[in-house]
N, C-alpha and C positions, 0 to 999 in steps of 0.2 A: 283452370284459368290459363289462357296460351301465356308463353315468355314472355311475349312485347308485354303483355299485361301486366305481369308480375313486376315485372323490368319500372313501370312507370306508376306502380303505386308507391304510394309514399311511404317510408321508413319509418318504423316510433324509434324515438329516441335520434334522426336526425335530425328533425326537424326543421326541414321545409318543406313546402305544399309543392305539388306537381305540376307542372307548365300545362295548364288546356290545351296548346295547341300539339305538346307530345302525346296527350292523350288521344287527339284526331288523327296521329299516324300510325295507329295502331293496323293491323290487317290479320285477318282469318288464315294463320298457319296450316287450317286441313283445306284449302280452297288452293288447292292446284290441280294440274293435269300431267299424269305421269306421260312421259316419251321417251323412246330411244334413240340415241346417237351414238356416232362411231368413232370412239379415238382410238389413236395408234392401230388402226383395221380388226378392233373390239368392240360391241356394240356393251353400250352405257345406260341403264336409268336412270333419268335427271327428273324428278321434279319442278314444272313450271311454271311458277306462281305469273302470274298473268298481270297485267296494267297494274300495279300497285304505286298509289300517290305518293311523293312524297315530297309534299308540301300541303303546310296543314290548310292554307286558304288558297286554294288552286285558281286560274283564270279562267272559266268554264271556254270550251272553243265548240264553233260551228261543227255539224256533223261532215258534212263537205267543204275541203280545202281545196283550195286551187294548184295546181304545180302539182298534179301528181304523174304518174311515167307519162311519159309520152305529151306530157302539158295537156292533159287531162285532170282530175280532180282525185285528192286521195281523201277518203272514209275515216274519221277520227270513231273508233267503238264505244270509247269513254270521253262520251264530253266534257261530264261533270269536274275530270280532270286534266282533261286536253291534254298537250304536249307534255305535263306535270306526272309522268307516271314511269314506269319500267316495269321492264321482264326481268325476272330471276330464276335462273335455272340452276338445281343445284343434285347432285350426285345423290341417289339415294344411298351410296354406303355412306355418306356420313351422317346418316339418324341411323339410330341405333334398336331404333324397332323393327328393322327391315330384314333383320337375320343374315345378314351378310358380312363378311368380315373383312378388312381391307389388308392387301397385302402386298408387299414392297415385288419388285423385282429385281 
């Protein structure tokens, strides 16, 4: 069961029931795209979780906006959540199934 999951079942013995709409922000923790980047002139593996909503009743938006470079039009990929989404990139030494170990300088 991913974390978000676990995170948003309900507790016995606390007894209260789980928000529905915490349950709709759940998302697929193996659904990223590995990349590298350069910090301090090191290259880095981040993990990049892609359009992730997060709001549970999103405004769905047109696939074509208007205003994009040049006042041409920019390409929305996930309409279903339009504007209502973000990237998150995240270092793969911090999971800890990746066999790497992190260390200070």
């Amino acid at each position: 069961m991913p974390t978000s999951v676990a995170l948003a079942a309900p507790s016995a013995g606390r007894g209260h029931a789980v928000d529905p709409e915490d349950a709709e922000l759940d998302f697929d923790s193996s659904a990223y795209t590995t990349i590298t980047v350069t910090v301090d002139d090191r290259p880095v593996n981040v993990r990049w979780y892609k359009e992730i909503c997060y709001v549970a009743n999103p405004v769905a938006a047109a696939p074509q906006q208007p205003g994009g470079p040049g006042g041409g039009t920019t390409t929305i990929p996930n309409t279903a959540c339009g504007y209502q989404s973000m990237n998150v990139f995240v270092p793969e030494s911090a999971f800890g199934d990746q066999g790497h170990r992190c260390t200070s300088r």
